[in-house]
C-alpha positions, 0 to 999 in steps of 0.5 A: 944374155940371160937364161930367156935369150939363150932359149929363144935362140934354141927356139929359133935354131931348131926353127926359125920361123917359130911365131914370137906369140908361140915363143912367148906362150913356151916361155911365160912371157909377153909377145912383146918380150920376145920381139924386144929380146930378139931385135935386141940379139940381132942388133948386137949380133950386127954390131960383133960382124961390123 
């Protein structure tokens, strides 16, 4: 987890129906970043809870 991760994830703590495109506007990175950067937090954060 890098600097980005940890910013989307305040991002969507303090609202998390934030749209990517928005997170990715705030951040300087692509949309697609963001999706990918998400599915991949949710997919480990599954796999700690298993």
């Amino acid at each position: 987890m890098d600097e980005i991760d940890k910013k989307i994830i305040e991002i969507l703590k303090e609202d998390s129906r934030t749209p990517f495109l928005k997170i990715a506007e705030m951040l300087g990175i692509s949309e697609g970043a963001v999706r990918n950067r998400v599915k991949r937090l949710m997919e480990k954060f599954q796999n700690l809870k298993t």
